[in-house]
Z-matrix of the N, CA and C atoms (Angstrom, degrees):
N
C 1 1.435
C 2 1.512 1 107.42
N 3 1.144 2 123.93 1 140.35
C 4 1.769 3 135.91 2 -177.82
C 5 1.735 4 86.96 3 -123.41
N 6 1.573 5 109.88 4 132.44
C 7 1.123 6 110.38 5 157.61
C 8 1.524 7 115.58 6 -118.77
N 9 1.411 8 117.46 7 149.53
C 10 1.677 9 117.13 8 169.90
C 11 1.311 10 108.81 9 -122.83
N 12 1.223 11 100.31 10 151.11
C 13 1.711 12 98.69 11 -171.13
C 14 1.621 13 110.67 12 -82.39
N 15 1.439 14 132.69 13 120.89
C 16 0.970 15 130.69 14 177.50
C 17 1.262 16 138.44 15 -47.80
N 18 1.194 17 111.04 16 -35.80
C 19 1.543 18 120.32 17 171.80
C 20 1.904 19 126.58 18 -82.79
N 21 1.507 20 98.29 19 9.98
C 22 1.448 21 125.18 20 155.13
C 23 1.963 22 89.38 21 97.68
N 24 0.902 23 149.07 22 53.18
C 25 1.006 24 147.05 23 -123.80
C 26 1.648 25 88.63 24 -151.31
N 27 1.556 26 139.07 25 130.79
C 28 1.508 27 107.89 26 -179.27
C 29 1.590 28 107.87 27 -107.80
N 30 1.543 29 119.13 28 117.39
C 31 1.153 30 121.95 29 -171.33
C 32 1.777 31 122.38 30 -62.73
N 33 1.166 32 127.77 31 175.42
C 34 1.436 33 140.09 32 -153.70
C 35 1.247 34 123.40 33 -123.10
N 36 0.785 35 161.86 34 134.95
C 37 1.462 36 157.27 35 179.00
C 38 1.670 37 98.84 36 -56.58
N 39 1.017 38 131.81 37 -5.27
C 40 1.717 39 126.14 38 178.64
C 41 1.188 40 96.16 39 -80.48
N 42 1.931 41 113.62 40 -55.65
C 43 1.853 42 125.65 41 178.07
C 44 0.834 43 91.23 42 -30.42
N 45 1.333 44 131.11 43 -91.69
C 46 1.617 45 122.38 44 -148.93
C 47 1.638 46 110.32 45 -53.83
N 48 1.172 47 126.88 46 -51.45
C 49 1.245 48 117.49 47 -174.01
C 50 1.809 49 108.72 48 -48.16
N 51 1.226 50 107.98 49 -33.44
C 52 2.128 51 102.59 50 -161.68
C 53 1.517 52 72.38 51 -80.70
N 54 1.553 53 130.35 52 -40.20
C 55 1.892 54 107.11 53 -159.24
C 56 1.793 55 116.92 54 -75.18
N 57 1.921 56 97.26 55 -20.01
C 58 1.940 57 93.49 56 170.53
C 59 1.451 58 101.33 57 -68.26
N 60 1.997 59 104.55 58 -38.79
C 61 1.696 60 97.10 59 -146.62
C 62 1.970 61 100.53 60 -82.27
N 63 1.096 62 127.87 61 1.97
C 64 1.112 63 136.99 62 177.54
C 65 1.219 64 117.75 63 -87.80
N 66 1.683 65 119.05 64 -38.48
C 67 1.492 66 110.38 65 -165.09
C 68 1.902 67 85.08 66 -105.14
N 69 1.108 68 149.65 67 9.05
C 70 1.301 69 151.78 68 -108.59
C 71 1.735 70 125.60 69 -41.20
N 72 2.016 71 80.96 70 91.94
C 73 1.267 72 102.44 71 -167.79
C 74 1.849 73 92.16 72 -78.58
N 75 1.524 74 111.49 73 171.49
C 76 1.090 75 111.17 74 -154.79
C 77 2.192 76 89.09 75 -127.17
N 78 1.045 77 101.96 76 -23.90
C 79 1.477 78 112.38 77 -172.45
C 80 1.497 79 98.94 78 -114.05
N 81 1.715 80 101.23 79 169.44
C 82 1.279 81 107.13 80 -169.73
C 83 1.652 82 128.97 81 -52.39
N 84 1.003 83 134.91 82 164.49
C 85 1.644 84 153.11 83 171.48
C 86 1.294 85 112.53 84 -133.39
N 87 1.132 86 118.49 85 107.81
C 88 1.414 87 113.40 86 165.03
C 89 1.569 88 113.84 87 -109.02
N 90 1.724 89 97.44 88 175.15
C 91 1.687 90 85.92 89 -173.77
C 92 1.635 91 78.42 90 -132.15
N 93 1.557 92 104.27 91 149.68
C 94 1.627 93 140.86 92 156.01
C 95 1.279 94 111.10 93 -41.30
N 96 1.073 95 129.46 94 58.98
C 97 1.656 96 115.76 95 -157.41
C 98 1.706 97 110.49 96 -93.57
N 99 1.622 98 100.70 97 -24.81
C 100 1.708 99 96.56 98 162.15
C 101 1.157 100 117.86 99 -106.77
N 102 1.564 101 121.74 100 29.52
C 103 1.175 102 132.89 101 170.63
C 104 1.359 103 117.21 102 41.96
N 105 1.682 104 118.92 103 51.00
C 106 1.382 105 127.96 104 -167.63
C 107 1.860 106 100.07 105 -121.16
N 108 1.204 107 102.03 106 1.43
C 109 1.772 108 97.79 107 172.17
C 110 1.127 109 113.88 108 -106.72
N 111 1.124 110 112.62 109 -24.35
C 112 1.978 111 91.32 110 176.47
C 113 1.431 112 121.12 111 -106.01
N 114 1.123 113 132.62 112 11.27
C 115 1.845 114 119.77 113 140.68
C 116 1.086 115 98.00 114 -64.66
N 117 1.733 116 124.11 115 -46.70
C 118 1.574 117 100.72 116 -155.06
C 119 1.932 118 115.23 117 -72.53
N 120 1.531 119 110.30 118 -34.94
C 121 1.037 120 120.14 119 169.97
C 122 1.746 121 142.97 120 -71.26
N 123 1.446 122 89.76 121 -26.59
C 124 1.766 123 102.70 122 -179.59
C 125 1.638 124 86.12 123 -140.94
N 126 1.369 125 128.26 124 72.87
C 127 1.302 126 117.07 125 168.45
C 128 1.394 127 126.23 126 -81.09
N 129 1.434 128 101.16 127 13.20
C 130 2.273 129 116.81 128 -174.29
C 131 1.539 130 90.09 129 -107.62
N 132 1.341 131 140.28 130 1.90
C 133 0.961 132 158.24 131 -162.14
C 134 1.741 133 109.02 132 36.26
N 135 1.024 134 123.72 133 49.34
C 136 1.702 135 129.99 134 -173.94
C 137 1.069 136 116.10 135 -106.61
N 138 1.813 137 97.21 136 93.08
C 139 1.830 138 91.23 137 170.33
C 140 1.595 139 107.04 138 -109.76
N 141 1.632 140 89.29 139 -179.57
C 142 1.356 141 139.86 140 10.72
C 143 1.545 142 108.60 141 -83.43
N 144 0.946 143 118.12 142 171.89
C 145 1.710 144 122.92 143 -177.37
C 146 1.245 145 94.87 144 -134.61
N 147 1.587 146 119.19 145 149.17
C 148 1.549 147 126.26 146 161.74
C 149 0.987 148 81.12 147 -141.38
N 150 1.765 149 83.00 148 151.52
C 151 1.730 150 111.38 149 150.47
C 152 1.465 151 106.29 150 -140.83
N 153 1.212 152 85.94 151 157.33
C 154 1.869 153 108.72 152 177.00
C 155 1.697 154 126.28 153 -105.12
N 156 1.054 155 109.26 154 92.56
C 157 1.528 156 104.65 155 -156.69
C 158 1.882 157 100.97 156 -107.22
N 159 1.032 158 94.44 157 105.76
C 160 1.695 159 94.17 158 178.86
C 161 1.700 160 120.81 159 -79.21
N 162 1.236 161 110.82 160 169.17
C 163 1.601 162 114.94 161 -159.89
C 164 1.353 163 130.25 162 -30.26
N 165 1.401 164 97.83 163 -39.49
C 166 1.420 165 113.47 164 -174.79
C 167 1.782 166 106.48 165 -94.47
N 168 1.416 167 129.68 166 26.60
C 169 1.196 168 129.38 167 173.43
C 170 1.506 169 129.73 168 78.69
N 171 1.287 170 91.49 169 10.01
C 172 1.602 171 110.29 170 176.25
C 173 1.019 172 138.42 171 -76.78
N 174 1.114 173 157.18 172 87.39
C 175 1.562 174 153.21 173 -175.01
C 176 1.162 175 122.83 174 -61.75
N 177 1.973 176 113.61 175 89.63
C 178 1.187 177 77.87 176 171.28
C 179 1.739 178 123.74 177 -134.09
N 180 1.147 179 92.00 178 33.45
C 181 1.685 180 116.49 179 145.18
C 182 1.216 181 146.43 180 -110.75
N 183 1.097 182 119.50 181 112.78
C 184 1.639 183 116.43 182 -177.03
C 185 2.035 184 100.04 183 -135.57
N 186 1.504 185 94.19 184 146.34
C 187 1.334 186 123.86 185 177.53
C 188 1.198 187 119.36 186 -150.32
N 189 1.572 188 134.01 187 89.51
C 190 1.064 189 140.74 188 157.84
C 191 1.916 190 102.39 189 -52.99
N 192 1.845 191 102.09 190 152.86
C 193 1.065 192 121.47 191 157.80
C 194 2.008 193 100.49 192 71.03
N 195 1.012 194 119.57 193 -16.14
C 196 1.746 195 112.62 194 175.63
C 197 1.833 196 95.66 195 67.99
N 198 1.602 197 91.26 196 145.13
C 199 1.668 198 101.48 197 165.60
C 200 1.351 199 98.10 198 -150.24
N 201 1.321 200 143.39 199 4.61
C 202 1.463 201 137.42 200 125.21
C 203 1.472 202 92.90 201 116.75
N 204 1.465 203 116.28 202 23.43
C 205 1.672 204 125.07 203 -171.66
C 206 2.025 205 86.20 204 -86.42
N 207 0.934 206 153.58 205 50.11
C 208 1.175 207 147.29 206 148.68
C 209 1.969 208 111.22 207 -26.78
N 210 1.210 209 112.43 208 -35.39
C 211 1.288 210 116.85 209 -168.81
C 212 1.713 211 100.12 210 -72.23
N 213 1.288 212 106.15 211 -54.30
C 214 1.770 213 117.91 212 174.39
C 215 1.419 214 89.68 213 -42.48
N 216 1.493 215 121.22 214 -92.25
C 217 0.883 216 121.80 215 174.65
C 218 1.488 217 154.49 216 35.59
N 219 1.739 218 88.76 217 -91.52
C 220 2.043 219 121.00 218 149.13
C 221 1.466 220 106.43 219 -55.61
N 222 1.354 221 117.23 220 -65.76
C 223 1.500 222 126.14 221 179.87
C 224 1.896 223 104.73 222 -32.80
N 225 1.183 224 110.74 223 -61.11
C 226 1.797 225 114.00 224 167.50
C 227 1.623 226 120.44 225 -45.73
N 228 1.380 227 78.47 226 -38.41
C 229 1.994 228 64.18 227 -165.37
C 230 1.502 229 109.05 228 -77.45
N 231 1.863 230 105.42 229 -32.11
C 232 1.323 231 106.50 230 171.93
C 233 1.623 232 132.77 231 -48.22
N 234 1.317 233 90.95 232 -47.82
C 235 1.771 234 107.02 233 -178.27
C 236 2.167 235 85.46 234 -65.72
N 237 1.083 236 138.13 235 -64.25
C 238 1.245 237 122.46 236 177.30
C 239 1.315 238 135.88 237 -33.27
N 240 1.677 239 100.35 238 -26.55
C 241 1.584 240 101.96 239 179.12
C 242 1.207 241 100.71 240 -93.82
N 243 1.193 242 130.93 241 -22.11
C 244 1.538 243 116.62 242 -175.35
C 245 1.667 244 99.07 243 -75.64
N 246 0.925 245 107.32 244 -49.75
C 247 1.751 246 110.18 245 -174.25
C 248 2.030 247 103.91 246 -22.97
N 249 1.074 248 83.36 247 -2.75
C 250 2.374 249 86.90 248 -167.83
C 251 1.430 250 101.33 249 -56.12
């Protein structure tokens, strides 16, 4: 997970730590710290945005703006991990 601060604000390596140790993510968080990923990634500025980037660096989920399908979602990443 990469987080950027929404209110254009450039986040810290602490951000990410309160946003894994808050939601208690179990894998990495990084933070935007030269603020060089999100023009390139959400340049319509519409969050939240995900993407799904599998092992080999691939993207192959993206959802601008959220529609709260979390279940789709899980269902993706699952069918991704089996793909091993």
């Amino acid at each position: 997970m990469l987080i950027h601060d929404a209110v254009g604000e450039t986040p810290d390596t602490d951000d990410a730590a309160l946003w894994a140790d808050g939601l208690g993510l179990t894998y990495p968080v990084l933070a935007d710290v030269d603020a060089d990923f999100y023009p390139v990634w959400d340049p319509d500025e519409v969050l939240p945005v995900t993407y799904i980037i599998d092992r080999e660096g691939i993207v192959r989920w993206a959802e601008a703006g959220g529609t709260g399908q979390l279940e789709e979602i899980e269902a993706f990443i699952v069918d991704l991990l089996d793909e091993r």
